[in-house]
C-alpha positions as CSV (number, residue, x, y, z in Angstrom):
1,X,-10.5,-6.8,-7.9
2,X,-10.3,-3.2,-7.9
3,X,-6.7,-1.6,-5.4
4,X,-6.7,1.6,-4.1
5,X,-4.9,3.3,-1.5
6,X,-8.8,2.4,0.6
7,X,-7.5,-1.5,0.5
8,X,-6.6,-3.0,3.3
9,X,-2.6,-3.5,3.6
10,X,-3.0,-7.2,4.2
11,X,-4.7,-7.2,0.4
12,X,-2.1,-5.0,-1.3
13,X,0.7,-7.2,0.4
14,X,-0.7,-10.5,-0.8
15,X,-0.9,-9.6,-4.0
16,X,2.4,-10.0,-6.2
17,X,1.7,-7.3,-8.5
18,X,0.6,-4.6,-5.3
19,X,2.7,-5.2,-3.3
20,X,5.8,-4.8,-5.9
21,X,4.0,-1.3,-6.2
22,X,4.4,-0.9,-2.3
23,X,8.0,-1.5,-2.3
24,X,8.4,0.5,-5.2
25,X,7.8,3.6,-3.0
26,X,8.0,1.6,0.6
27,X,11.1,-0.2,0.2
28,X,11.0,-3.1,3.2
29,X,7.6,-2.4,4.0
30,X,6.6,-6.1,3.6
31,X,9.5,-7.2,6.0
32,X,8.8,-4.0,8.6
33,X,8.3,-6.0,11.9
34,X,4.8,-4.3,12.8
35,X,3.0,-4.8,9.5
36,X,1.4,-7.7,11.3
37,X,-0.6,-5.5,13.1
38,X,-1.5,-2.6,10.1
39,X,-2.8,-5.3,7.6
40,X,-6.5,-5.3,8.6
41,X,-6.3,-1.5,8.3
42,X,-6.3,0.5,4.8
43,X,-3.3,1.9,3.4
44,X,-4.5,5.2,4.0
45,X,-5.3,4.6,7.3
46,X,-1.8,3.0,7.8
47,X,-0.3,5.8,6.2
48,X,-2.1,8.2,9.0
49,X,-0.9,6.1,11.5
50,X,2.6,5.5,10.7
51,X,3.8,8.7,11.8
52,X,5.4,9.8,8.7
53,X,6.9,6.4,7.9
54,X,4.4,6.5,5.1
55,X,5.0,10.2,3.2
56,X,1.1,11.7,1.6
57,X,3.6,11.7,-1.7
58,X,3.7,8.4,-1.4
59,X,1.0,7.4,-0.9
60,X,-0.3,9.8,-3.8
61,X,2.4,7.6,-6.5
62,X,0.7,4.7,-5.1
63,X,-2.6,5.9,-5.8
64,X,-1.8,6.6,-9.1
65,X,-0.5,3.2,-9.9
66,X,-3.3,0.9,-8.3
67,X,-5.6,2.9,-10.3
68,X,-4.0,2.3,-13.4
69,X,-4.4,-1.4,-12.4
70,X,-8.0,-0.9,-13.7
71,X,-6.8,0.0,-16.9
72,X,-4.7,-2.8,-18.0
73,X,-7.3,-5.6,-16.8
């Protein structure tokens, strides 16, 4: 499977290897007590919704480290 910041959360967060990348930037985002409700949405729409909780540089490093997920498979 192919993870971009276009996955949905719930995806990202099941994933061992995504969701380490998540807290590498979002420390405690798998634990925040609404991310119930955000993981049918993308990241990037989470992101847009979180009110800054999720920073675009974030989101950018995150980005960059799905991607290179492609890479390495």
């Amino acid at each position: 499977m192919t993870y971009s910041i276009e996955s949905k959360l719930g995806d990202l967060l099941d994933n061992a290897t995504t969701n380490a990348i998540l807290e590498t930037y979002l420390p405690g985002l798998s634990k925040h007590p609404q991310v119930g409700m955000a993981r049918g949405f993308t990241l990037a729409a989470t992101a847009q919704l979180s009110k800054g909780l999720i920073p675009a540089e974030a989101l950018a490093k995150i980005e960059v480290d799905l991607k290179s997920l492609d890479s390495k498979a």
